[in-house]
C-alpha atoms as an extended CHARMM CRD file, in Angstrom:
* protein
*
       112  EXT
         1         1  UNK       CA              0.0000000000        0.0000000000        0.0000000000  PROA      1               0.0000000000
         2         2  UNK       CA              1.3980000000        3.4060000000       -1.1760000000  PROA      2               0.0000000000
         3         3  UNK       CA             -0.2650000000        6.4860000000        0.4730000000  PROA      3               0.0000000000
         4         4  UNK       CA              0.7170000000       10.1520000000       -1.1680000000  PROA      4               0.0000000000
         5         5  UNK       CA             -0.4590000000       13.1310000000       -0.1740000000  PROA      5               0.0000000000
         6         6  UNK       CA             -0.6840000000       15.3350000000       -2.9620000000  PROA      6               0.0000000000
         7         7  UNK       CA             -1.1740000000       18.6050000000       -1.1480000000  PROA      7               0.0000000000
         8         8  UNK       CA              1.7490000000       18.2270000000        0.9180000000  PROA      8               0.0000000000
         9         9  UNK       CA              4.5340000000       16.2330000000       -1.7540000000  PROA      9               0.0000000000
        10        10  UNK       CA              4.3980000000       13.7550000000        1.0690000000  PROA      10              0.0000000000
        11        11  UNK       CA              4.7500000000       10.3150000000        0.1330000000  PROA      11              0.0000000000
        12        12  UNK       CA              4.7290000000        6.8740000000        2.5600000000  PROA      12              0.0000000000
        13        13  UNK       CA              6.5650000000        4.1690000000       -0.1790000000  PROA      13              0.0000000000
        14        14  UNK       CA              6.4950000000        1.6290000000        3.0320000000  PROA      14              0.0000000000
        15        15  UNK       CA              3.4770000000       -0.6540000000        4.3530000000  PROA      15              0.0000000000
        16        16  UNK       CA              3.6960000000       -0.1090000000        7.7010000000  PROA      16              0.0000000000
        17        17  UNK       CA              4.3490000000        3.3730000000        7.5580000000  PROA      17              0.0000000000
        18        18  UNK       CA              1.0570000000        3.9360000000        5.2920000000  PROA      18              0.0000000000
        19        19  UNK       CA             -0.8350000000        1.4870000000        7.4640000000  PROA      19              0.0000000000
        20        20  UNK       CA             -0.2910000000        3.9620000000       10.7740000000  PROA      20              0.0000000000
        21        21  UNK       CA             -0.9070000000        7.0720000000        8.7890000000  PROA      21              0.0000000000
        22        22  UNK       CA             -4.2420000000        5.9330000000        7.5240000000  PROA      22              0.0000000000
        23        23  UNK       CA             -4.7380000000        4.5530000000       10.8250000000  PROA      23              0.0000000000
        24        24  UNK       CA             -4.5040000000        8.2390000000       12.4320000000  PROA      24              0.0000000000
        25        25  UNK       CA             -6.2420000000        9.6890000000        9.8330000000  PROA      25              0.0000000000
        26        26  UNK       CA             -9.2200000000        7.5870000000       10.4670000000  PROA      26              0.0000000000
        27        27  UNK       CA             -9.2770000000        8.0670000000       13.4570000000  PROA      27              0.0000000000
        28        28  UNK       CA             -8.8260000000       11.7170000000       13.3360000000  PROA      28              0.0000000000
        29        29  UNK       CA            -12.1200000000       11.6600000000       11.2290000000  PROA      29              0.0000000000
        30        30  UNK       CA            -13.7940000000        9.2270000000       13.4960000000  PROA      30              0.0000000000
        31        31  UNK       CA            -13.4950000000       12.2120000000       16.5230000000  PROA      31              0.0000000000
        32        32  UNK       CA            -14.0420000000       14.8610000000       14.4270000000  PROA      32              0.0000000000
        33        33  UNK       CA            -17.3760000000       13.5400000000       13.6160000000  PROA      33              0.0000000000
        34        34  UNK       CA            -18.0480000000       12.5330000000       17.1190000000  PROA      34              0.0000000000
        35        35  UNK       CA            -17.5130000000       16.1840000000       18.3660000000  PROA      35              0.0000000000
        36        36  UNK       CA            -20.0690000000       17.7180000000       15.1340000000  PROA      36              0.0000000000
        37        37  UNK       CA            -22.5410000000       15.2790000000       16.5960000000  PROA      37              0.0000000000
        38        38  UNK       CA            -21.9800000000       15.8960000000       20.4140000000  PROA      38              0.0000000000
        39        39  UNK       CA            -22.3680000000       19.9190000000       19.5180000000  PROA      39              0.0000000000
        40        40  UNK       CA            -25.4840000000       19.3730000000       17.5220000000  PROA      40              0.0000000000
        41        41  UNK       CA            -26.8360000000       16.9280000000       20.6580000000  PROA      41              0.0000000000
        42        42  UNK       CA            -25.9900000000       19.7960000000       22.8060000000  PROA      42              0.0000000000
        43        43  UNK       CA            -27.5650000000       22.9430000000       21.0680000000  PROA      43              0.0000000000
        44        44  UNK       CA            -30.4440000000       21.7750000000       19.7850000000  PROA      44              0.0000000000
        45        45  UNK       CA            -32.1020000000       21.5070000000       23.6290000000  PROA      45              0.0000000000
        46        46  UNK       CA            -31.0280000000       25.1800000000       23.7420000000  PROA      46              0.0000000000
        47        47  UNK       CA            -32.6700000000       26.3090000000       20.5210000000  PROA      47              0.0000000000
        48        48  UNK       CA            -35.5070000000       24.4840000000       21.7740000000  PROA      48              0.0000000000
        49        49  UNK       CA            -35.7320000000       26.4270000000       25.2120000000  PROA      49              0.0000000000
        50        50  UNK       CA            -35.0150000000       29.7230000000       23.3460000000  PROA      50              0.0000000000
        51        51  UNK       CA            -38.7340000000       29.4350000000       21.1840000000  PROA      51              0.0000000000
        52        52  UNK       CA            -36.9470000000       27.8950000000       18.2360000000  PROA      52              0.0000000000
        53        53  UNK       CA            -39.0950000000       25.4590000000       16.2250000000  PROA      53              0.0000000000
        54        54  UNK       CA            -36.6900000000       22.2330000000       15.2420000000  PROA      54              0.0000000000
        55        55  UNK       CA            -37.1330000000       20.0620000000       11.9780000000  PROA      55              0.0000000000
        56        56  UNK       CA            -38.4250000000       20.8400000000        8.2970000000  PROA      56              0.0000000000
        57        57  UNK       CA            -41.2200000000       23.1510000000        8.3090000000  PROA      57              0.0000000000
        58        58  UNK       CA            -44.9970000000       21.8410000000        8.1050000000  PROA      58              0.0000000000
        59        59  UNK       CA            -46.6330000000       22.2610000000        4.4610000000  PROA      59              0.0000000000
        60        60  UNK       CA            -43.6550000000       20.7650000000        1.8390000000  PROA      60              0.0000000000
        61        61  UNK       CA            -42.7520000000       22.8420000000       -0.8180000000  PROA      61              0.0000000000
        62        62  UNK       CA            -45.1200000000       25.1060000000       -2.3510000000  PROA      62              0.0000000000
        63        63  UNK       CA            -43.2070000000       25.2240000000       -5.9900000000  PROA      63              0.0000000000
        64        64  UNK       CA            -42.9780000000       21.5220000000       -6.8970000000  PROA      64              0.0000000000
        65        65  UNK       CA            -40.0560000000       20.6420000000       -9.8470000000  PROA      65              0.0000000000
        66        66  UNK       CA            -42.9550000000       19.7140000000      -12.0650000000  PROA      66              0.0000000000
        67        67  UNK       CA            -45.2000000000       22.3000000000      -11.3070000000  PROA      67              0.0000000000
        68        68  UNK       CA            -44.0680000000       24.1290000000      -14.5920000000  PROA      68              0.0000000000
        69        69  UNK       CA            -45.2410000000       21.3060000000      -16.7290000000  PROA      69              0.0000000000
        70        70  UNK       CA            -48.6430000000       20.5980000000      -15.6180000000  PROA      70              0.0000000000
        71        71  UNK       CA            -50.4700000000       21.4790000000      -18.3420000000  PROA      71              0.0000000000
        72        72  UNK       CA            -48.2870000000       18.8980000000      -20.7030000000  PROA      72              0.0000000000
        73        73  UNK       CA            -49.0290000000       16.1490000000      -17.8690000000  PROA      73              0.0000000000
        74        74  UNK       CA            -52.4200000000       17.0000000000      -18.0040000000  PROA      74              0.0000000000
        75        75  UNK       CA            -52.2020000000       16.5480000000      -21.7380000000  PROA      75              0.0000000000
        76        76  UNK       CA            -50.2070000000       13.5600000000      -21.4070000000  PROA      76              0.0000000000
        77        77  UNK       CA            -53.0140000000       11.8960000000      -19.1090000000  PROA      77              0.0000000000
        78        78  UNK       CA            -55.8550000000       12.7730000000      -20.9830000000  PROA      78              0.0000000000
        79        79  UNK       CA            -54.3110000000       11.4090000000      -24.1490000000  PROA      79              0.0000000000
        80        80  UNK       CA            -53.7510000000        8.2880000000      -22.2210000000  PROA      80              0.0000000000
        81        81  UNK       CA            -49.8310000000        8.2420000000      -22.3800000000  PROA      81              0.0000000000
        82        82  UNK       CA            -48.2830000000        5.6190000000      -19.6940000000  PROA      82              0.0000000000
        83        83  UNK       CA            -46.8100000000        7.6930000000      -16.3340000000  PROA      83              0.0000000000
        84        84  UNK       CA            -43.3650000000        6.1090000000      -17.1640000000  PROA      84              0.0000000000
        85        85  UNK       CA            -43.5720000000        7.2010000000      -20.8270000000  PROA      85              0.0000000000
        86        86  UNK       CA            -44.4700000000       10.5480000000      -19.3080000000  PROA      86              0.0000000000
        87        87  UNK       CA            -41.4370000000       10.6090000000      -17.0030000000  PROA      87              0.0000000000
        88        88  UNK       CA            -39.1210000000       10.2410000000      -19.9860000000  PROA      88              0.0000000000
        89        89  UNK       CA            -40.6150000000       13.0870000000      -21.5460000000  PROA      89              0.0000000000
        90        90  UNK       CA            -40.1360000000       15.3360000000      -18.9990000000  PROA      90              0.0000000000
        91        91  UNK       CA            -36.7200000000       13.4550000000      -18.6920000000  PROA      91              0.0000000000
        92        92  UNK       CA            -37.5450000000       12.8320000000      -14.6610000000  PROA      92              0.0000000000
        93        93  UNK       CA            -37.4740000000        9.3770000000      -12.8060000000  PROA      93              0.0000000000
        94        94  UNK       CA            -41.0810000000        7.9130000000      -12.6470000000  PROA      94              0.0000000000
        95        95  UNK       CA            -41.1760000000        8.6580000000       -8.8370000000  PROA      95              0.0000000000
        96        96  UNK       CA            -40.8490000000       12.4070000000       -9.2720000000  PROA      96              0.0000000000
        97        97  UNK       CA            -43.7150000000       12.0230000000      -10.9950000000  PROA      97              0.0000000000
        98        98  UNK       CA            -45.5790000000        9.9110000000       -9.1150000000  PROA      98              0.0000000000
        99        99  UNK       CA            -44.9410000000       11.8400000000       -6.1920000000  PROA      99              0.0000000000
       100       100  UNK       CA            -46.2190000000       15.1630000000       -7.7910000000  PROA      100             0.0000000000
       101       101  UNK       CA            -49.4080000000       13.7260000000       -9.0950000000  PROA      101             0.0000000000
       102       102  UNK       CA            -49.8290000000       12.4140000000       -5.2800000000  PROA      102             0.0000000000
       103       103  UNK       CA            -49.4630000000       15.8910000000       -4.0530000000  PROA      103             0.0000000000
       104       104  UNK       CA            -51.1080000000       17.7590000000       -6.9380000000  PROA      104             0.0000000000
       105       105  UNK       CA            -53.2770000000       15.2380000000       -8.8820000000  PROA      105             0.0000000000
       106       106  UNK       CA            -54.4040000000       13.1800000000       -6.0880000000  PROA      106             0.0000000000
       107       107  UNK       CA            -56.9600000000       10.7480000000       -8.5230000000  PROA      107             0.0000000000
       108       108  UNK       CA            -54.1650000000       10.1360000000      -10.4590000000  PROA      108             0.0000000000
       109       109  UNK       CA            -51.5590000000        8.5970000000       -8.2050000000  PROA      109             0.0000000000
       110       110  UNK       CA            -51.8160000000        4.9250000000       -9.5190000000  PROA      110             0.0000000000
       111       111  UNK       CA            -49.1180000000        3.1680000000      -10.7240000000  PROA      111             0.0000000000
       112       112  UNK       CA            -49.6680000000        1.9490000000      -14.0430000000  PROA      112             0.0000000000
């Protein structure tokens, strides 16, 4: 195992030597991410107590990727085009779709 650092010129030719590196490394990371969590743990009681409201907001989105193109899937459905033929049209995945016609077409939300 060869470990170089590019940013540095620093380069560990030797197996052991790379081994302990990444070793330290890893671990450095490992804490690192411990302390993000243990600070987020720790202020989010204090937003809390302050009035803060924690989480997403209620109500979703209120401008939906698709929203632009409901008239062509209105077209689309009427005409009796497939909802996966209609994702490719709109060049989205078939859930994005889905998932808008839940929210904003709810008699249409059947897979087909």
């Amino acid at each position: 195992m060869h470990l170089h650092i590019t940013k540095t010129s620093i380069s560990f030719a030797g197996i052991i030597q790379s081994k302990i590196v990444t070793t330290v490394l890893g671990l450095v990371a490992e804490i690192e991410r411990d302390f993000i969590s243990l600070r987020t743990k720790e202020a989010l009681p204090k937003r809390k107590s302050e009035g803060m409201k924690l989480g997403r907001p209620v109500g979703g989105a209120k401008n939906l990727k698709l929203d632009k193109h409901a008239d062509k899937i209105d077209g689309y459905l009427v005409k009796g085009i497939n909802k996966v033929a209609i994702a490719k049209l709109l060049d989205v995945s078939p859930n994005t779709l889905y998932e808008w016609l839940k929210v904003r077409r709810p008699g249409s939300t059947a897979a087909p």
